[in-house]
C-alpha positions in Angstrom: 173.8 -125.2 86.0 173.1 -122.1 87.8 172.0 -118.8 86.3 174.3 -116.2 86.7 173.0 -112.9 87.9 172.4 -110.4 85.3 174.0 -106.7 85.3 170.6 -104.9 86.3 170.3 -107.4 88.8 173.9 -106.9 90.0 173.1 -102.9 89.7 170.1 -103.3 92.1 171.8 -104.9 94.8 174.9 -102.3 94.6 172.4 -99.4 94.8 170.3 -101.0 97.4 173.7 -102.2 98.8 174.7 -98.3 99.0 171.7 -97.0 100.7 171.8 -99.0 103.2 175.6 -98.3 104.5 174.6 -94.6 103.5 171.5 -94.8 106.2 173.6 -96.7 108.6 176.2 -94.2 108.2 173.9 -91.3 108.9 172.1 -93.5 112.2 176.0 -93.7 113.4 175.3 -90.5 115.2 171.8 -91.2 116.5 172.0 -92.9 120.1 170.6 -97.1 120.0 168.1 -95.8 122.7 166.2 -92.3 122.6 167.7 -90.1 126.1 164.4 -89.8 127.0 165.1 -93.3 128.6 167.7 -93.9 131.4 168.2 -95.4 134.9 165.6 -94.1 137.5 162.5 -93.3 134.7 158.8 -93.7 135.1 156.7 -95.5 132.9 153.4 -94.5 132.5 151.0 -97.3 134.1 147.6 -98.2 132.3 148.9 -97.9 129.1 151.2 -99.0 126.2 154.7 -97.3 126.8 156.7 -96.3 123.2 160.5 -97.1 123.5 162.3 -96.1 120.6 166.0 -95.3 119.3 167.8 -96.2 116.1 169.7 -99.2 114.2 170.0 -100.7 111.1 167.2 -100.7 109.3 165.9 -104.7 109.7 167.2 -105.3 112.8 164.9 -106.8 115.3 164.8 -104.9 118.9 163.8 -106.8 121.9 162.2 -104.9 125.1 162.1 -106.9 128.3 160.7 -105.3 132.0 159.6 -107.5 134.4 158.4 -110.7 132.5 156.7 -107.9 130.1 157.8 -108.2 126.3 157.9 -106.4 123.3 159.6 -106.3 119.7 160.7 -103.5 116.7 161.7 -104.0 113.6 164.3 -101.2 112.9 162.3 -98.9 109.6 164.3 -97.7 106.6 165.3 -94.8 108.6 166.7 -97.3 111.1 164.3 -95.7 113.7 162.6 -98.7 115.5 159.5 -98.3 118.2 158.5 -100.5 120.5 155.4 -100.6 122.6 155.3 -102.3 125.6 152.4 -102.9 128.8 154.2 -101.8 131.7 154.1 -104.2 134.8 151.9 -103.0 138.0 152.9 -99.5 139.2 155.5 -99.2 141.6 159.0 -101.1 141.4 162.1 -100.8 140.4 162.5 -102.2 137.9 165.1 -103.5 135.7 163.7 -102.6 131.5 166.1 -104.2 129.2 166.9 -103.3 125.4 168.3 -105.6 123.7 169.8 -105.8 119.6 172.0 -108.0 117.6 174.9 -105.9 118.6 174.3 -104.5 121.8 172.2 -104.8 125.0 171.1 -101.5 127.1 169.6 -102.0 130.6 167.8 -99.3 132.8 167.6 -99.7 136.9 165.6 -98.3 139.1 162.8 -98.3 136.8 159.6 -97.0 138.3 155.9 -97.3 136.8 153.9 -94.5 137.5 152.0 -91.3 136.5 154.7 -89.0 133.6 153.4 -85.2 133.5 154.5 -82.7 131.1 155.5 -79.4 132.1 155.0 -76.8 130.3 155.4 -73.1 129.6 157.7 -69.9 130.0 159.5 -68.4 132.7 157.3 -69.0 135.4 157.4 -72.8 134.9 160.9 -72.7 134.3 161.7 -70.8 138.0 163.6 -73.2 140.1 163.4 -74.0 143.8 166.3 -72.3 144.5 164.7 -68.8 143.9 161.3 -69.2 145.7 160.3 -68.7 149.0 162.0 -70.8 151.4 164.1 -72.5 149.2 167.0 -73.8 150.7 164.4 -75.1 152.9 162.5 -76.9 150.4 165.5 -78.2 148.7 166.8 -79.6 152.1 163.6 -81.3 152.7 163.4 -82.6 148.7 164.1 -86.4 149.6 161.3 -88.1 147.5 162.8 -91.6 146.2 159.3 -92.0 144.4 159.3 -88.8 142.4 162.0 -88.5 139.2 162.9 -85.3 137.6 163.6 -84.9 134.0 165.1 -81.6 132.5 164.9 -81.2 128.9 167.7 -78.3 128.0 165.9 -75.6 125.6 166.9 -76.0 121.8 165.3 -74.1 119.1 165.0 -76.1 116.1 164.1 -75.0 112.4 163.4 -78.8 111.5 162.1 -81.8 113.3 164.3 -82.4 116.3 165.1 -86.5 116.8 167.0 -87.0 119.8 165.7 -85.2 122.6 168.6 -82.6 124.5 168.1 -83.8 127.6 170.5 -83.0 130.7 171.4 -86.1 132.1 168.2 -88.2 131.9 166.2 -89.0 134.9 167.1 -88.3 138.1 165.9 -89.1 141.8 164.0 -86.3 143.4 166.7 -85.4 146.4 168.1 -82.2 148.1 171.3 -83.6 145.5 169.0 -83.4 142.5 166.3 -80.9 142.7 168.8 -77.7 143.3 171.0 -78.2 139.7 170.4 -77.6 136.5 167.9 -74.9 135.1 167.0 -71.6 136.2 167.7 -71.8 140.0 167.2 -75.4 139.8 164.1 -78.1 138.8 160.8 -76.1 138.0 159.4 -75.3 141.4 155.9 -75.2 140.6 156.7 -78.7 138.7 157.8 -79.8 142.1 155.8 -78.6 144.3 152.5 -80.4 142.1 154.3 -83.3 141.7 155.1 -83.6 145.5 151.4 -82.8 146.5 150.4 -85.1 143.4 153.0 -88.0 145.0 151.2 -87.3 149.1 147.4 -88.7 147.6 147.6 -90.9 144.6 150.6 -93.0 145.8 152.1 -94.2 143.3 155.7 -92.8 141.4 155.6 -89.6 139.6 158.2 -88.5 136.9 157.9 -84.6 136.1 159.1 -83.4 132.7 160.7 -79.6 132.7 159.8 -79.1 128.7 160.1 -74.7 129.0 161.4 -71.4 127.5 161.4 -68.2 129.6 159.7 -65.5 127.1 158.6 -67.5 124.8 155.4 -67.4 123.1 152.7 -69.2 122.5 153.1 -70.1 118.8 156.9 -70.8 119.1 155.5 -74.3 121.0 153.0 -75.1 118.3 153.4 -77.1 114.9 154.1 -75.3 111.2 150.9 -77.1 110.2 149.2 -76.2 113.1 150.2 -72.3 113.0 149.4 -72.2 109.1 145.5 -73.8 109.9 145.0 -71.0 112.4 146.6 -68.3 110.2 148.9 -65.4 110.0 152.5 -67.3 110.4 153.0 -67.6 106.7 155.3 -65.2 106.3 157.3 -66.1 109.5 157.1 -69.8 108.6 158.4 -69.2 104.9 161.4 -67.6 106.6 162.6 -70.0 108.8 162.3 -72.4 106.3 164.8 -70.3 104.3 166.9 -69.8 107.1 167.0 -73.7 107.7 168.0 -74.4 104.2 170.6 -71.8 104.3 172.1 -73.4 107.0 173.9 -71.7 109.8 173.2 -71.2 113.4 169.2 -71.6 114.6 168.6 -68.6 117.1 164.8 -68.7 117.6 164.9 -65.3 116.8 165.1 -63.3 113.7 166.5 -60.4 114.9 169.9 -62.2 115.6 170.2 -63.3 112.4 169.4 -59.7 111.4 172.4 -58.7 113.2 174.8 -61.6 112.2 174.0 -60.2 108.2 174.0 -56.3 108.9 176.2 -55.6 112.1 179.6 -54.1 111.2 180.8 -54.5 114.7 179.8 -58.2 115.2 181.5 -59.0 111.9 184.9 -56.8 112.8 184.8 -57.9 116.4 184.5 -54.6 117.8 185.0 -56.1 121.6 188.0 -57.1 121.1 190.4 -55.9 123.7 192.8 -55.4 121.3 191.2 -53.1 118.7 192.3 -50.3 118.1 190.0 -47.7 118.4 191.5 -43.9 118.5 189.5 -42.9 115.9 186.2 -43.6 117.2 184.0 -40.6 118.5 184.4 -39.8 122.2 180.8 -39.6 124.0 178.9 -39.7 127.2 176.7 -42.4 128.5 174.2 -41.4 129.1 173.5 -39.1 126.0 175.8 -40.5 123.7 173.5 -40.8 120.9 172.2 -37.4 121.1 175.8 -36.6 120.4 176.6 -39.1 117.3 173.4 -37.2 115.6 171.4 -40.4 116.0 168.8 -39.5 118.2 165.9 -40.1 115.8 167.3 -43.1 114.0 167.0 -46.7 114.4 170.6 -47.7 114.4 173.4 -50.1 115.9 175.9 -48.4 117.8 179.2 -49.6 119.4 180.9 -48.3 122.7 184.2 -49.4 124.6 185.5 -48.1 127.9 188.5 -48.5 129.9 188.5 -49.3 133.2 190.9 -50.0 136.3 190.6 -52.7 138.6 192.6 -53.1 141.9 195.6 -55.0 142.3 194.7 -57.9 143.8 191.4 -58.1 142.6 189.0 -57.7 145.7 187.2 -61.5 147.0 183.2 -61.8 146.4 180.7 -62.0 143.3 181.6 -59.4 140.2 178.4 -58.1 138.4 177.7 -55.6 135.5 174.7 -53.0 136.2 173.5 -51.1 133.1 169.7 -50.1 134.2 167.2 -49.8 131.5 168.0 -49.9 127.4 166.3 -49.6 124.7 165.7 -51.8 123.0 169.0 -54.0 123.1 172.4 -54.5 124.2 174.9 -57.3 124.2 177.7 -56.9 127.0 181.4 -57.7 126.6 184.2 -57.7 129.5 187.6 -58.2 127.9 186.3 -59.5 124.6 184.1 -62.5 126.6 180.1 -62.0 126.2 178.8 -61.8 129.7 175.0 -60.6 128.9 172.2 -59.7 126.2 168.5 -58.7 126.8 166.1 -57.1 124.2 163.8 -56.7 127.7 163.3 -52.7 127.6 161.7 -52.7 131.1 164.2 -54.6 132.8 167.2 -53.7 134.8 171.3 -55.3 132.8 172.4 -56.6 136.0 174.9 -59.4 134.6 177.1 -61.6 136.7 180.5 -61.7 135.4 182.9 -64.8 135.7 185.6 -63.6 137.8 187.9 -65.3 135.5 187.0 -62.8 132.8 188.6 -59.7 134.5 192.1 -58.9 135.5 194.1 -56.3 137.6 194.5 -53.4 136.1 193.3 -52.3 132.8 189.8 -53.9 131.7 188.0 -53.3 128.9 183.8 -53.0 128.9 182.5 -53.2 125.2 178.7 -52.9 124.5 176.5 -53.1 121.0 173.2 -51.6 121.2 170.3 -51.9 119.0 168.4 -48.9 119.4 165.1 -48.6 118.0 162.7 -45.8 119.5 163.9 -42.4 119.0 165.3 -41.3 122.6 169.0 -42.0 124.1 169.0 -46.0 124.9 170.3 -45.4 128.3 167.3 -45.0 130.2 168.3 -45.2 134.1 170.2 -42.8 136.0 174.0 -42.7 135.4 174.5 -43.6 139.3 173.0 -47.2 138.5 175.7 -48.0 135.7 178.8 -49.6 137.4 181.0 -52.5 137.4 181.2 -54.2 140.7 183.6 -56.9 142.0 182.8 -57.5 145.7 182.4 -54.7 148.2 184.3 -52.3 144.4 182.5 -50.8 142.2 183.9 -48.7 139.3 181.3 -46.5 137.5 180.5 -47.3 134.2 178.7 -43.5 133.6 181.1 -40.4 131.7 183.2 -41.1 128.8 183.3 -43.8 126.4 184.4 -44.4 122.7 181.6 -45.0 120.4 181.5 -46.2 116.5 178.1 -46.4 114.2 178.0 -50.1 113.1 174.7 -49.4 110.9 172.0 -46.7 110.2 168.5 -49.1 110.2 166.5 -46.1 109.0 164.7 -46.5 106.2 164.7 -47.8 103.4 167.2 -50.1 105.3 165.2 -53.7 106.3 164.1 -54.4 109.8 164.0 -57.6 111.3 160.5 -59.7 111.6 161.0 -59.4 115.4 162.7 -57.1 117.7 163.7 -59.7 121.0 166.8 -61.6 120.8 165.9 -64.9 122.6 163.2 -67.3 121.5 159.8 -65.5 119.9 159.9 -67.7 116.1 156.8 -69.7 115.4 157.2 -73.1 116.0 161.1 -73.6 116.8 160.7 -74.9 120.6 158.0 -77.6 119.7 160.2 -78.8 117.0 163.4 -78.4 119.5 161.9 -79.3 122.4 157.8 -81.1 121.9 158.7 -83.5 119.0 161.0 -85.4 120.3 159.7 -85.9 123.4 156.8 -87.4 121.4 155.3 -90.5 121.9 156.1 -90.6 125.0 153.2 -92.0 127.3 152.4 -89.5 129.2 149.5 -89.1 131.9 148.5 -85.0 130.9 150.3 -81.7 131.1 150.5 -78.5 133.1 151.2 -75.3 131.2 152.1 -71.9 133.0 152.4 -68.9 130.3 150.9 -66.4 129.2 152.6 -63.6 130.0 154.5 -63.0 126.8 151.0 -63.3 124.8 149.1 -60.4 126.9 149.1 -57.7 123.8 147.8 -60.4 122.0 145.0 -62.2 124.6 142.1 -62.0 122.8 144.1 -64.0 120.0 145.3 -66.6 122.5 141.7 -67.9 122.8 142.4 -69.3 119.6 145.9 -70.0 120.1 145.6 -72.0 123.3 143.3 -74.2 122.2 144.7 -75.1 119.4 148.1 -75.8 121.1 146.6 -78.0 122.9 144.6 -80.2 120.4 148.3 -79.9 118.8 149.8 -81.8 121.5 147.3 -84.1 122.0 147.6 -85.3 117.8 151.1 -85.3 118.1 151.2 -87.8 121.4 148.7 -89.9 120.1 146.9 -90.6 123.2 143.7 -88.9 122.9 142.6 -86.0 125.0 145.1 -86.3 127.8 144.4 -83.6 130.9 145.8 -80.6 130.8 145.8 -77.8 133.1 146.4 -74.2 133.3 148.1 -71.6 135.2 145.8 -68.4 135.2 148.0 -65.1 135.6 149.2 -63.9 138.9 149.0 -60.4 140.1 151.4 -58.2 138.6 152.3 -54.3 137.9 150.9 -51.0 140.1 147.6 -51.3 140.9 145.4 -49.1 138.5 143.1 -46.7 140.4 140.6 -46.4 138.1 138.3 -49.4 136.2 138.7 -50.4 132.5 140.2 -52.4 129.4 143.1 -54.3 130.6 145.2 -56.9 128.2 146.9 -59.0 131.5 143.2 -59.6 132.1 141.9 -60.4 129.2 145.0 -63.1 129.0 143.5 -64.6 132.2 140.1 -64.5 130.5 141.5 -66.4 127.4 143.0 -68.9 130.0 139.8 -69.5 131.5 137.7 -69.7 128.7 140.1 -72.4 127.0 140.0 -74.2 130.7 136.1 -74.3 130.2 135.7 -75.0 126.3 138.6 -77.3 126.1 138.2 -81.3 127.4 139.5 -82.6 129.8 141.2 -79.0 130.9 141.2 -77.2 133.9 141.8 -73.6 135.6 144.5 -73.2 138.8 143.9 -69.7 139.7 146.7 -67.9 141.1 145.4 -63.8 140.9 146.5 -64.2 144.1 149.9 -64.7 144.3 151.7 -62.5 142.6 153.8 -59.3 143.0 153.5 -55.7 141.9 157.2 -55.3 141.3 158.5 -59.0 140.0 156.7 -60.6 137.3 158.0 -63.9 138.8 156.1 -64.3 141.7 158.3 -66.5 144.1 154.8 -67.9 146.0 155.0 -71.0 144.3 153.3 -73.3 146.5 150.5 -72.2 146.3 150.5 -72.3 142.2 151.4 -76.4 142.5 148.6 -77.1 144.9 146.4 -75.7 143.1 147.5 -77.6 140.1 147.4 -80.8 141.8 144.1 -80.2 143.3 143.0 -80.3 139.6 144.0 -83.4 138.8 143.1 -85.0 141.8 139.5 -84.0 141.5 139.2 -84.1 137.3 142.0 -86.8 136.7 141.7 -88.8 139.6 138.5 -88.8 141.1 138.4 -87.1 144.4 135.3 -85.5 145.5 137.7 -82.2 146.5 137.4 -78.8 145.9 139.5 -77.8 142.9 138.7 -74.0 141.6 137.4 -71.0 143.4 134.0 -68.9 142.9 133.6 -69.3 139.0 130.9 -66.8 137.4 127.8 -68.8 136.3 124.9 -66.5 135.7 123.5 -62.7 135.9 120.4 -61.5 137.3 118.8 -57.4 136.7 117.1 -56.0 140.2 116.7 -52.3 140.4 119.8 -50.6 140.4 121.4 -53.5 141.2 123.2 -57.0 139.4 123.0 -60.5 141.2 126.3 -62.3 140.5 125.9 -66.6 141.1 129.0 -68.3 141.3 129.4 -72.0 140.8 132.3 -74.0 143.2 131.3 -71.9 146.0 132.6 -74.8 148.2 131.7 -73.8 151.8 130.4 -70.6 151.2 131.7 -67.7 149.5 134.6 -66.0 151.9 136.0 -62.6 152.2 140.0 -62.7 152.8 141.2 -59.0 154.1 137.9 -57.4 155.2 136.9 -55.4 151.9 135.0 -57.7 149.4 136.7 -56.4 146.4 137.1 -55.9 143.4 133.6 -55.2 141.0 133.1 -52.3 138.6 129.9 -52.1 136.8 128.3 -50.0 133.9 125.6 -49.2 132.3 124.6 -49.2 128.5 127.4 -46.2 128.0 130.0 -48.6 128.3 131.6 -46.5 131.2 133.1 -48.7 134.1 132.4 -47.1 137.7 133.7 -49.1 140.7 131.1 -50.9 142.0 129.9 -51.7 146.3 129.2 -55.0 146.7 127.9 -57.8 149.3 128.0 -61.4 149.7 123.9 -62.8 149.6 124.7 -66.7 149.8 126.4 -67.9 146.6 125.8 -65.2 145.2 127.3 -61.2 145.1 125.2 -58.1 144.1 127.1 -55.1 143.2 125.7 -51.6 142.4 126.8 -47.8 142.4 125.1 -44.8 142.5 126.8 -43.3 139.3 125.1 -46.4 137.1 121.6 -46.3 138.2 120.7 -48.9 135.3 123.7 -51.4 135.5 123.8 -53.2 132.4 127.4 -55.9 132.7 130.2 -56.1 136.0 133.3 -57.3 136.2 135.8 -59.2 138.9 139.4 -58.4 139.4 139.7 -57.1 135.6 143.1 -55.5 136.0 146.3 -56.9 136.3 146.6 -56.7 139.7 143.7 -56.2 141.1 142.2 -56.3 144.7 140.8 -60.0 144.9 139.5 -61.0 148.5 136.4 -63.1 147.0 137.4 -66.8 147.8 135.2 -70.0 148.4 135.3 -71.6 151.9 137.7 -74.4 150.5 140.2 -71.3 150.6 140.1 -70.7 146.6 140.1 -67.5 145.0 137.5 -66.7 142.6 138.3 -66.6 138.8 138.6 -63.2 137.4 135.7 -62.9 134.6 133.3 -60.3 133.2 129.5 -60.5 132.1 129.8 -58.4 128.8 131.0 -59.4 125.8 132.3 -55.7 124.5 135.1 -54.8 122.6 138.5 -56.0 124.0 141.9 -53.6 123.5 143.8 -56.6 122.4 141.1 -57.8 119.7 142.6 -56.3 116.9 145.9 -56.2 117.9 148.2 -56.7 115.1 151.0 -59.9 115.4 154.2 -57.6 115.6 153.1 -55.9 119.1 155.1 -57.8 121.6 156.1 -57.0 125.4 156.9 -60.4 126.8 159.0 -60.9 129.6 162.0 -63.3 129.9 163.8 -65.0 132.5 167.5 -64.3 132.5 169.7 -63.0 130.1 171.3 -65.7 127.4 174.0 -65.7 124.9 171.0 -67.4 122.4 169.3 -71.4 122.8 170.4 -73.5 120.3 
C-alpha cells in the first residue's frame, strides 16, 4: 500500500511550488533572449561566445549556428547562459535559440572582431556633425561592418536587459545617420571602417557612451570603494535606490524634485496665474529680488506674441550663458536644461509646441555664485521661429521657489545630467557583460581635467574593472589622448587639460595591452568637440593593427624616452621616431624649460636626429622641459609616419590638480537633455 505524503512534505512542495510561479512570474518581463542579440550581429571569432536570456528555472536551452552546439540549464533566477565556439569568421549565418516553448532565430549572423566603444561626448558625436558628413554618410555602405547603439540609462542597481535601440544594424548610408547624437559614433566608424579595409574580416562596433560623464560614473561600487573617496556618494544612491523613485544620475535633480516650490506647483504652466509675482528685468532680475548674494531657485514667466500664421523654418530658444542652471519651458512643454555655465541655451523647439498669438516662455534657475545668472548680453536672448525672432530681454514675472543659503542643504553635485559614481556601468557596462568582445576604445577625459592627476588612478582601475567584469582577461584597450582646445596661453606653466593627457598616456604605458591615439592635433580653440574625426579613428585603428594584430606599422608619434644635461642645454630622445622626426608648419614648437627655480621660460629648440635639444638664455642651468603642456598648445613635432608626438614632461613636480578636492567639476556635455533614465 502506498505511503501517503506527510503534511511537511505536502508544505515543502507548496512553498517550493510557490517560488517557482513567483520567479516565473517575475522572468515574465525579462525577454527569452538578452537584446544584445538580433539579426545582423557579430560573433566574436577565436573564442567562446556567451548567449544568455531568461526562462524557467530548469528548462534546458539549445544554441545551434552552423553545425556548432551548445546547451543552458535555466538557474533559479531563470537566467540561463550558453557558450558556444563560433564557426570560421565570415558568413551569414543563421544562430538558432531554441526552448521547450519557443524557438528564436537570428540571420545574417556574421563572425568577426566585437569592439567596445567607450566614453563621453566625443565618442558619442555622430557622423552627421563632423566634417564632411553627408559625404561620409552617403558613402557608409559596408555590408561587413554592424552597428550597435546602446541608449544611455543610469541605473542605481545592476541593469539586466541591456536598452538597446533596435539591436544590430547593417552599416549603410540608411543606418549610420539615425539614432544618437547626430547619428552612430563617428570616431566608432571611422576605426571600424579603417579596422574593416586590413584585417578582413566582419566588424561589429558597440556605441556604450554618455556625453559629460565622468570617469567613476562608468566604474563598479566595489571598484570605486577599493580606490576610495565615493563612500559617501555610494551610501546615497543606495538610499535613493531603496527609496524608490526616478534614477537621474545626478543628485542635484533629486535635490530639486525635494526642495523646488516651483517644480512641485508647476510653475510653467500656461495657465497659472501669476499677477502677484514680482515684475523684473532679465538681465538683472536677481539684483532686483534682493538675491544677488544668495544661492537660490528662482522662477520667471514671459508673454510673448507670435505671428498669425506662424512663419515656415526651424524655431529655437537662445538664452546665452547662465549660471549655474536653467530648465526651459515653451507653453508648459520642457524644451531644454543645462547646468553647463560656459555654454551658450540655444534649444530647438518642436514647432508643435508654439501657437499664434500669445505664448508663454517659463524658466527655473538654479543660481549658485553670487552675480546675476544671466551672463550674455540681452541682444543674444530671443525666441526665433524661422527668418522671426521675438526678444526674450526686458520684462518678465519672477517668483522665489527657495532660498539655498545656509544652513539650507546643498546637493552632492551641482550638474543635472549624469556625474553619480557608478550609475552608467550599472545602466549601461553590466549588461552588456559577458559579451565576447575583441578590446575597447575609450575617448574621455574631458570632464576629469580638475581632477587629472587623480585619473591616473582612476583610469586604470576602470579598466582592470572591465576587464574582471568581461571575464576574458586583459583584452586591448586604447585611448583617446585630448585634443587641442581653449585660447592658446601665451605664457608657459601648470595646466590641468595637460596633465589629463599626461594621465592618459601614462595609463597607455603602465597598463597591458593599452595603447595611446594622439590627437593634440585635432582639435579646436572654440568647440570642445572637435569635428576632425578621421584622423582620431585612424589613429585608433592603427593601434590595433600594430599591438592587436600584428602589423609591423607605425602606431604612435615621437614618445619621450630619455634626458641628457650638456651646457646650457637638454637633449630630448624620442622613441617611435618612425622615419625621422618631422616638423609640420615651419616652427618646431612647443618646449619650455626651467631651471632648479621651478620657473618655466619658453624654450628654442632644434631637431639633432631622434633626438631635440632645447635651451634659453633666461635658464642658463636647465634642469626638466616640457612638450605641448597646455591645452592647446603649438605642436608641429611629428614622426615621418605623419604622427604627432605625445605631449609629456621630464619633471616630476607638483601638479595643480594633485590635490584637488572630488567636488571641483567643470566637465562639458554634449547636448541639453530632459535627464537619462
Amino acid at each position: 500500500m502506498p505511503t501517503l505524503p506527510t503534511k511537511r512534505f505536502c508544505l515543502v512542495v507548496f512553498v517550493f511550488s510557490t517560488l517557482l510561479a513567483a520567479t516565473a512570474a517575475n522572468n515574465s518581463s525579462l525577454p527569452f533572449v538578452s537584446p544584445m542579440f538580433s539579426d545582423n550581429m557579430v560573433l566574436q571569432r577565436g573564442k567562446p561566445d556567451a548567449l544568455w536570456g531568461w526562462a524557467r528555472p530548469g528548462e534546458v536551452i539549445r544554441v545551434e549556428i552552423a553545425g556548432h552546439t551548445a546547451k543552458a540549464v535555466a538557474d533559479a533566477d531563470g537566467r540561463w547562459q550558453a557558450e558556444i565556439d563560433p564557426p570560421a569568421a565570415g558568413g551569414p549565418y543563421t544562430l538558432k535559440i531554441i526552448g521547450p516553448d519557443q524557438t528564436v532565430e537570428f540571420h545574417e549572423v556574421l563572425v568577426g572582431d566585437v569592439w567596445l566603444c567607450g566614453g563621453q561626448s566625443n565618442m558619442q558625436l555622430g557622423i552627421k556633425l563632423v566634417n564632411h558628413g553627408d559625404e561620409e554618410i552617403k558613402a557608409a555602405n559596408h555590408p561587413e561592418i554592424r552597428l550597435f547603439l546602446m541608449n544611455q540609462k543610469v541605473s542605481y542597481s545592476p541593469e539586466k536587459v541591456p536598452d538597446a535601440d533596435g539591436g544590430w544594424k547593417i552599416c549603410s548610408p540608411q543606418t549610420i545617420g539615425g539614432g544618437g547624437w547626430g547619428g552612430f559614433s563617428a570616431v566608432a566608424y571611422f576605426f571600424g571602417r579603417r579596422l574593416q579595409q586590413d584585417i578582413h574580416v566582419p566588424v561589429g562596433l558597440i556605441e556604450d557612451c554618455v556625453g559629460g560623464s565622468l570617469v567613476e560614473s562608468w566604474m563598479s561600487p566595489g571598484t570605486l570603494r577599493k580606490v576610495g573617496g565615493y563612500d559617501q556618494k555610494l551610501d546615497a544612491i543606495n538610499r535613493l535606490g531603496a527609496a524608490g523613485g526616478p534614477e537621474y544620475g545626478s543628485f542635484l535633480m533629486h535635490w530639486l524634485d525635494e526642495y523646488d516650490v516651483g517644480l512641485k506647483g508647476h510653475w510653467a504652466a500656461p495657465d497659472l496665474t501669476d499677477s502677484g509675482w514680482q515684475t523684473v528685468h532679465i538681465p538683472g532680475a536677481f539684483k532686483e529680488m534682493g538675491l544677488a548674494d544668495a544661492p537660490c531657485v528662482c522662477w520667471f514667466r514671459k508673454e510673448i506674441v507670435l505671428p498669425d500664421p506662424l512663419p515656415a523654418g526651424p524655431a529655437s530658444i537662445h538664452l546665452g550663458w547662465i549660471e549655474k542652471m536653467d530648465t526651459t519651458y515653451i507653453n508648459g512643454h520642457w524644451v531644454g536644461a543645462s547646468s553647463w555655465v560656459e555654454h551658450n541655451r540655444d534649444y530647438d523647439v518642436p514647432r508643435s509646441d508654439l501657437k499664434p498669438g500669445t505664448n508663454l516662455v517659463a524658466l527655473s534657475i538654479f543660481k549658485l555664485k553670487s552675480q546675476d545668472s544671466f551672463l550674455s548680453s540681452p541682444d543674444l536672448l530671443r525666441l526665433t521661429v524661422g527668418n522671426t525672432a521675438v526678444s526674450l530681454a526686458g520684462e518678465w514675472k519672477a517668483r522665489l521657489s527657495f532660498n539655498a543659503g545656509p544652513p539650507h542643504p546643498m546637493p552632492l553635485d551641482f550638474e543635472n545630467y549624469p556625474t553619480m559614481p557608478a550609475v552608467l556601468y550599472l545602466g549601461m557596462i553590466d549588461p552588456v557583460t559577458p559579451l565576447a568582445i575583441k578590446g575597447a576604445i575609450w575617448y574621455q577625459g574631458e570632464a576629469n581635467f580638475t581632477q587629472a592627476y587623480r585619473y591616473r588612478t582612476l583610469l586604470p582601475a576602470m579598466i582592470d574593472n572591465w576587464r574582471d567584469r568581461f571575464g576574458q582577461g586583459d583584452f586591448p584597450f586604447y585611448i583617446v589622448g585630448l585634443p587641442a582646445f581653449m585660447p592658446r596661453r601665451s605664457e608657459p606653466g601648470t595646466d590641468g587639460w595637460a596633465e589629463l593627457r599626461e594621465a592618459q598616456a601614462l595609463t597607455a604605458k603602465e597598463v597591458r595591452a593599452c595603447a595611446l591615439a594622439t590627437t593634440v592635433d585635432t582639435g579646436d580653440a572654440d568647440n570642445i568637440h572637435p569635428k576632425n574625426k578621421v584622423p582620431v579613428g585612424d589613429r585608433l585603428a592603427y593601434c590595433a593593427l600594430a599591438e592587436t594584430y600584428g602589423e609591423k606599422i607605425p602606431f604612435q608619434g615621437p614618445t619621450y624616452s630619455s634626458m641628457k644635461r650638456l651646457p646650457g642645454a637638454l637633449k630630448l630622445s624620442f622613441a617611435h621616431a618612425d622615419g625621422g622626426l618631422v616638423v609640420k608648419g615651419g616652427q618646431l614648437g612647443e618646449f619650455s624649460i626651467a631651471g632648479k627655480d621651478q620657473k618655466w621660460h619658453w624654450a628654442d629648440a632644434r631637431i639633432e636626429g631622434n633626438a631635440v635639444v632645447v635651451s634659453s638664455p633666461q635658464v642658463p642651468e636647465p634642469m626638466a622641459a616640457r612638450y605641448a603642456w597646455q591645452a592647446n598648445p603649438l605642436a608641429t613635432l611629428y614622426n615621418g609616419a605623419g604622427l604627432p608626438a605625445v605631449p609629456f614632461r621630464t619633471d616630476d613636480w607638483h601638479e595643480s590638480t594633485q590635490n584637488q578636492p572630488f567636488a571641483v567639476l567643470h566637465p562639458h556635455v554634449t547636448t541639453p537633455f530632459k535627464q537619462i533614465k
